[in-house]
C-alpha angles and dihedrals in degrees: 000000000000083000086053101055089042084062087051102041085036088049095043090055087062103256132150131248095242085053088042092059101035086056094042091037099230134119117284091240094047084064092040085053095050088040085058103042078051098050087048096053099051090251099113102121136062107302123234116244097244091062100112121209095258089051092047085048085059092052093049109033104034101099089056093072139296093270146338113332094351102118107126126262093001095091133036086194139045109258115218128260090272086194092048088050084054104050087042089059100053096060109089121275096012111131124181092258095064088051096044092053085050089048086051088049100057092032110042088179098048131125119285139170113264109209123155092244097050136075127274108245 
C-alpha cells in the first residue's frame, strides 16, 4: 500500500503518469490502473492522514467483488482465503491437506483434486 499512497501524493503534486512510474520503477500503466481504481472509488484526491490500509484496499478493490472468488460468473466455487491458506501454513505441523479438509468442510462444493484413488468431495 506505500506504492499506493506515492501515486496519490505523486498525482496530487501534478505529475504525470509517465513521471509517476520512471521515479517508483514500475510500469506507466501500472500507475494509470491504480489512477483509475482511485478515481472509481471516490479516492481521487490527497488522503487524509487518518485513511488506514484496509480502508485504502476498499477503495481500491470493492468493485472487484464482495470477497475472495465472488465476482460474478468467474467461479463456480468458492476459492479459498489464499491469505488465510498462507498464514495457516506458517504455524508448526500444518500441512495443505489439513487445510484443504478444513476448506471441504466449510465448502462442501469447493474445489477439490479428482484422481481415480481418492474420494470423490
Amino acid at each position: 500500500m506505500r506504492h499506493v499512497r506515492d501515486v496519490i501524493r505523486l498525482k496530487s503534486a501534478g505529475m504525470s503518469t509517465r513521471e509517476i512510474a520512471r521515479r517508483m520503477g514500475t510500469a506507466p500503466s501500472t500507475v494509470r490502473l491504480t489512477i483509475r481504481r482511485l478515481v472509481r472509488g471516490g479516492g481521487a484526491g490527497p488522503l487524509p492522514d487518518d485513511v488506514t490500509d484496509a480502508v485504502l484496499e476498499v477503495r481500491l478493490f470493492a468493485s472487484a467483488g464482495a470477497g475472495p472468488g465472488t465476482r460474478r460468473g468467474q467461479r463456480r466455487q468458492t476459492e479459498p482465503d489464499w491469505a488465510a491458506v498462507h498464514r495457516e501454513l506458517r504455524r508448526k505441523h500444518v500441512t495443505l491437506s489439513i487445510v484443504w479438509e478444513e476448506y471441504i468442510a466449510g465448502e462442501p462444493g469447493g474445489y477439490c483434486e479428482s484422481a481415480p484413488n481418492w474420494d470423490p468431495c
